[in-house]
C-alpha positions as CSV (number, residue, x, y, z in Angstrom):
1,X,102.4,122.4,91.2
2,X,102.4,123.7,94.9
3,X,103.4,126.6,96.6
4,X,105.1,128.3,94.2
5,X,107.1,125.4,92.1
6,X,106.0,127.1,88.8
7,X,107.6,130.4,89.5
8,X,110.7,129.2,91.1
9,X,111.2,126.9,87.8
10,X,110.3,129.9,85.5
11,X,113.1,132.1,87.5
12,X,115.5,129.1,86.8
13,X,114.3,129.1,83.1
14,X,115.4,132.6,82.9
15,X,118.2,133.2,84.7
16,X,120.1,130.2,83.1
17,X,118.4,130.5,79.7
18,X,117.0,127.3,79.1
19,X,113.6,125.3,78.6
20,X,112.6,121.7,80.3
21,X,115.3,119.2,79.5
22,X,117.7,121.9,78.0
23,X,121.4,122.5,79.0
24,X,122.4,125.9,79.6
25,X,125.4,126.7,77.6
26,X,128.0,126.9,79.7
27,X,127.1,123.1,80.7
28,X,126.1,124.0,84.7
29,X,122.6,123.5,84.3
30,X,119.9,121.1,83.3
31,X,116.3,121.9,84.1
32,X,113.7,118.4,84.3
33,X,110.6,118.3,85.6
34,X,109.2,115.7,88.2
35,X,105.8,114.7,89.9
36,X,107.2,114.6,93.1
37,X,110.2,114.3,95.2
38,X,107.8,113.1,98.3
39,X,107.6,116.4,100.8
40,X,104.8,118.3,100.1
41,X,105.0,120.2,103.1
42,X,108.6,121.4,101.8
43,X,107.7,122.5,98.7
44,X,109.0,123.4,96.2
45,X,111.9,122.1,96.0
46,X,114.5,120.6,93.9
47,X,116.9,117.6,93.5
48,X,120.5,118.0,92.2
49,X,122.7,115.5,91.1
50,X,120.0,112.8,91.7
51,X,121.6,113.5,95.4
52,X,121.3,116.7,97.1
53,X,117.8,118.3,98.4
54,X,117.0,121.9,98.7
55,X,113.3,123.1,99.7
56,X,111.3,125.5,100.9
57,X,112.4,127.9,97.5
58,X,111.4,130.6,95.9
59,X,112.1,132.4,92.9
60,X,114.5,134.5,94.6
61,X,116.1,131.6,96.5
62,X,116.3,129.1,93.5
63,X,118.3,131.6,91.4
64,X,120.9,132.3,95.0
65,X,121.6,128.7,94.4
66,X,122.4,128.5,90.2
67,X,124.7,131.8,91.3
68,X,126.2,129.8,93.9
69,X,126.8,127.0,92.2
70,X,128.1,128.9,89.0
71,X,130.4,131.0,91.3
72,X,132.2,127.5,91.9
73,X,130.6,127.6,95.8
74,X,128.3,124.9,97.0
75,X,124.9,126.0,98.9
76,X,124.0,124.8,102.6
77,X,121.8,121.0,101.7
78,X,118.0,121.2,103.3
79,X,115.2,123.9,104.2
């Protein structure tokens, strides 16, 4: 894991209380693990939807996007 990927999926892992291939509870969120997604120098990052890219995160930024997206909002795609 570069740059950070272990924190930022720890903070997701908290904030939406789930583990590695869990669902949250209120459906929004599934958490999977991947080798790589093929931009190392935009780590981390994550994929949603099999479709959308966001990178360059951080703990703090990973969670912004779960309350984003469970506030019904959808975050700016990219870096």
């Amino acid at each position: 894991m570069i740059r950070g990927a272990r924190e930022c999926m720890d903070a997701i892992k908290e904030y939406a209380h789930i583990g590695f291939d869990e669902t949250s509870e209120d459906g929004l969120f599934t958490l999977s693990e991947v080798e790589c997604l093929g931009a190392c120098v935009n780590a981390p990052m994550m994929q949603v939807n099999n479709e959308w890219f966001y990178e360059d995160l951080t703990p703090e930024t990973s969670v912004e996007l779960l309350k984003t997206w469970k506030a019904g909002k959808e975050p700016k795609v990219g870096p």
